[in-house]
C-alpha positions in Angstrom: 130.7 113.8 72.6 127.1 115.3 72.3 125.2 115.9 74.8 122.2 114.1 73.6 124.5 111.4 72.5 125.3 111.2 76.1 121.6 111.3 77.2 121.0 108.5 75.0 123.9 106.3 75.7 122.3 106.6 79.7 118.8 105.4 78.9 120.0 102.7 76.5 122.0 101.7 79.4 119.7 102.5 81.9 116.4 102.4 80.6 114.9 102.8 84.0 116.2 106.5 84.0 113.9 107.3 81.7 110.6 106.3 83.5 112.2 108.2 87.2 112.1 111.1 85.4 109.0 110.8 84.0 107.5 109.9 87.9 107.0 106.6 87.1 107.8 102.9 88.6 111.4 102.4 87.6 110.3 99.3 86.7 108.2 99.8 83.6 111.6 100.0 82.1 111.8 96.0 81.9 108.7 96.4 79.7 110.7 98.3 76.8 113.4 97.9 74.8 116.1 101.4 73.8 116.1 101.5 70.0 116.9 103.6 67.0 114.8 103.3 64.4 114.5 103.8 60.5 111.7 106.2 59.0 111.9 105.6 55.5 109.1 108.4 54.7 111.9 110.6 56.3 115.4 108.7 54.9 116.9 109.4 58.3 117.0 107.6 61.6 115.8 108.9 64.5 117.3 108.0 68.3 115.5 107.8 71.6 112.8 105.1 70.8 111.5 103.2 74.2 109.7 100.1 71.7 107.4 98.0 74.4 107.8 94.4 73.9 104.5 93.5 74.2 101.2 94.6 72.4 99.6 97.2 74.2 101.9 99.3 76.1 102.8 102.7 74.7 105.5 103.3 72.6 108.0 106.5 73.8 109.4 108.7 71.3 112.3 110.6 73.5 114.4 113.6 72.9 116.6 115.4 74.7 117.9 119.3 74.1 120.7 121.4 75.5 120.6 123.7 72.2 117.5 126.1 71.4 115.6 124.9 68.8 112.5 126.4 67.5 111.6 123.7 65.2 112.0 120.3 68.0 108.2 119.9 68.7 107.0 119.8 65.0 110.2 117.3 64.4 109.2 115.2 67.2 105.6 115.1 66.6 106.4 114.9 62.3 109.0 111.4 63.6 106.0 110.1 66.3 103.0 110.2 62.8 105.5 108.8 60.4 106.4 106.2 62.8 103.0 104.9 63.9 101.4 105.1 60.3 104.6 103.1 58.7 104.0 100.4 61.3 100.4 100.9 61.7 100.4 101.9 65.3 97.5 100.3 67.2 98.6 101.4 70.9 99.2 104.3 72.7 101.9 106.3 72.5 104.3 109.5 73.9 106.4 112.1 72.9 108.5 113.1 75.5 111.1 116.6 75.1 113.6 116.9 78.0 115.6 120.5 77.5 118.1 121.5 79.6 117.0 124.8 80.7 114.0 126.0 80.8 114.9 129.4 78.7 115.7 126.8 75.7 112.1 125.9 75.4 110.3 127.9 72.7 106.9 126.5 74.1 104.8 123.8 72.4 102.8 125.4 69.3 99.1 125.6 70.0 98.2 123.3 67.1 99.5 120.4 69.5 97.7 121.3 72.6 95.2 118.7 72.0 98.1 115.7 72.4 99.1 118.3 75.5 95.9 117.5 77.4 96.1 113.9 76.0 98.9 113.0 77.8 100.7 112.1 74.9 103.6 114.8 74.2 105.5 115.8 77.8 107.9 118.6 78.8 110.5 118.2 81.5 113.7 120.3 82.4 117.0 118.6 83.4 117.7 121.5 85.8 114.8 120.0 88.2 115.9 117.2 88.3 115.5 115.9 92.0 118.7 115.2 94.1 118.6 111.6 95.2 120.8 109.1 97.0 120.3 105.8 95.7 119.3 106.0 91.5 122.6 106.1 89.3 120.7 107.0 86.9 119.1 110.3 88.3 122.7 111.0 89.9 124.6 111.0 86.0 121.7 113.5 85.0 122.6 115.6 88.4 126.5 114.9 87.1 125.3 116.3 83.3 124.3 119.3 85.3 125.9 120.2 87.7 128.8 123.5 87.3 132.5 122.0 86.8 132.8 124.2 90.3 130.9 121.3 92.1 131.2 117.9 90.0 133.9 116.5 92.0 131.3 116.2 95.3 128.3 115.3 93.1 130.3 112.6 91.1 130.5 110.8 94.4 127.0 109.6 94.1 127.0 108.0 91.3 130.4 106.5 91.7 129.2 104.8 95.1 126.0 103.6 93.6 128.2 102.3 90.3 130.4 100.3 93.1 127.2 98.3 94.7 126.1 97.0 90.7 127.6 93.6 89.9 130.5 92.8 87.7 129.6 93.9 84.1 126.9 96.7 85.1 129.6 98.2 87.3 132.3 98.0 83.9 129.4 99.8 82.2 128.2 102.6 84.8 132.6 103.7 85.2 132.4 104.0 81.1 129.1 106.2 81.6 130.6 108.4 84.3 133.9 108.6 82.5 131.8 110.1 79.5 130.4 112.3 81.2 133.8 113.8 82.9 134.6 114.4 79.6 131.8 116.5 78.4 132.4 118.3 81.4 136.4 118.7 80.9 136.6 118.2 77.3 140.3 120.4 77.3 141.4 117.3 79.8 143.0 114.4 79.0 141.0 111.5 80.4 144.0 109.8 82.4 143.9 113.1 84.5 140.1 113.2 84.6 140.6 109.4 86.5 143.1 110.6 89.0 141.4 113.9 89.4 138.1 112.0 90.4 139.4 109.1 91.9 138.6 106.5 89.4 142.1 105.2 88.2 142.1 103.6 92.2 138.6 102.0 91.8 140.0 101.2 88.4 143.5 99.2 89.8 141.3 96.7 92.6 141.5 93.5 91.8 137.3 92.9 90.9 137.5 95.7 88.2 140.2 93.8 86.6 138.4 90.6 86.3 135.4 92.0 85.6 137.3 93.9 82.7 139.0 91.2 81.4 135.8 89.1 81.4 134.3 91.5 79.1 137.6 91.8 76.7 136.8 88.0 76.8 133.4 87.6 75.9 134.0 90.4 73.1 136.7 88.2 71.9 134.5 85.3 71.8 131.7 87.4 69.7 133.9 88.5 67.4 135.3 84.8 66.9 131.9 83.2 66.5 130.8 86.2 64.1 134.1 85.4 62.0 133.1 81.9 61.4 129.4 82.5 60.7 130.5 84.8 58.1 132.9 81.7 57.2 130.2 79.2 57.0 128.0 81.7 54.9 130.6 81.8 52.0 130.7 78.3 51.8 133.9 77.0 53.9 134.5 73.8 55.2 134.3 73.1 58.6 137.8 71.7 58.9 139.0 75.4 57.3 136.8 77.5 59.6 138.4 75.1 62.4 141.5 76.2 62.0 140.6 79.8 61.3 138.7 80.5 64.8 139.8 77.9 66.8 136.0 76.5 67.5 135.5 72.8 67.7 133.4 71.0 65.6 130.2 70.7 67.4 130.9 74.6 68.1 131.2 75.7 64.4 127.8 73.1 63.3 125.8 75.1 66.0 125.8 78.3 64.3 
């Protein structure tokens, strides 16, 4: 896996990480909604779009770099114009580049130190980010990090954090910390990765289970309902679809 990819698949699941990097409330992150979006100008998709979901709050336009690349600010700022003039952008908005290192960053061209003193394109380096006790989200970005020499005491951090979440959050932060075992070890099989780190324990108590069979469940269910939707859409009968998905009636006519 990517590294961005990895960056990405923590904010969308943690949106708040985002905004505790930045210095802000983690709680702006209820405000916004993790997104990838379609720039037709550009006939690509770009990743790492915070979308407010309500008129007025900025819109975030987020990337995240562990490779050099000389060319990221004018790609950034090029996907930031392109966005806000194909949806006529009437609010504020930011362009925010984490790198990994500090020695990546080419430095921001001077023709965008205007939106510099704005406030609207941002620099940050993952390797300052603070140590902290009680944000799973800051901790995976410690985890990213951190030398293979010291991950098995820093992924304890996250890990305990992970156990105090509720049922499907806590399926969804083991996934998260899994990945990112595996970007660190990427020669090791995962099995060993869990026993190495002490997951495949966590992993065998009795509320993991449930909560992991709830969520085979419900994606089970999904999948059944999005079956028969397609069903109705090329012009089944109900009776058919019935038998196909094994929904009741009153099930099937609600879709």
């Amino acid at each position: 896996m990517r590294t961005d990819t990895l960056f990405y698949k923590v904010f969308q699941t943690l949106p708040g990480a985002l905004f505790e990097l930045l210095g802000y409330n983690i709680t702006l992150a209820q405000k916004y909604t993790f997104k990838s979006i379609e720039l037709k100008e550009l006939a690509k998709r770009t990743d790492g779009v915070f979308l407010p979901k309500t008129d007025g709050d900025p819109i975030y336009f987020v990337e995240v770099q562990f490779q050099p690349d000389e060319h990221l600010y004018y790609r950034i700022m090029q996907e930031a114009f392109v966005f806000l003039g194909q949806n006529s952008w009437q609010y504020g908005w930011r362009a925010v580049v984490f790198w990994a290192k500090r020695s990546l960053d080419p430095g921001i061209p001077q023709c965008y130190n205007g939106e510099v003193q704005a406030g609207n394109l941002r620099v940050f380096y993952l390797e300052d980010t603070p140590d902290t006790s009680n944000s799973i989200g800051l901790g995976l970005v410690r985890l990213v990090m951190e030398p293979t020499s010291n991950v098995q005491n820093r992924v304890k951090q996250p890990e305990r954090c992970a156990r105090a979440l509720p049922g499907a959050q806590q399926r969804n932060m083991i996934e998260l910390i899994e990945q990112a075992l595996v970007y660190k070890f990427p020669d090791r099989p995962w099995r060993e990765l869990e026993t190495m780190f002490g997951l495949t324990e966590w992993k065998q108590t009795r509320f993991y289970q449930e909560v992991e069979a709830e969520g085979i469940q419900k994606g089970i269910q999904q999948r059944t309902i999005e079956i028969a939707r397609s069903c109705k859409q090329q012009g089944l009968d109900i009776e058919t679809i019935m038998v196909i998905t094994k929904l009741s009636r009153e099930e099937i006519e609600a879709l």
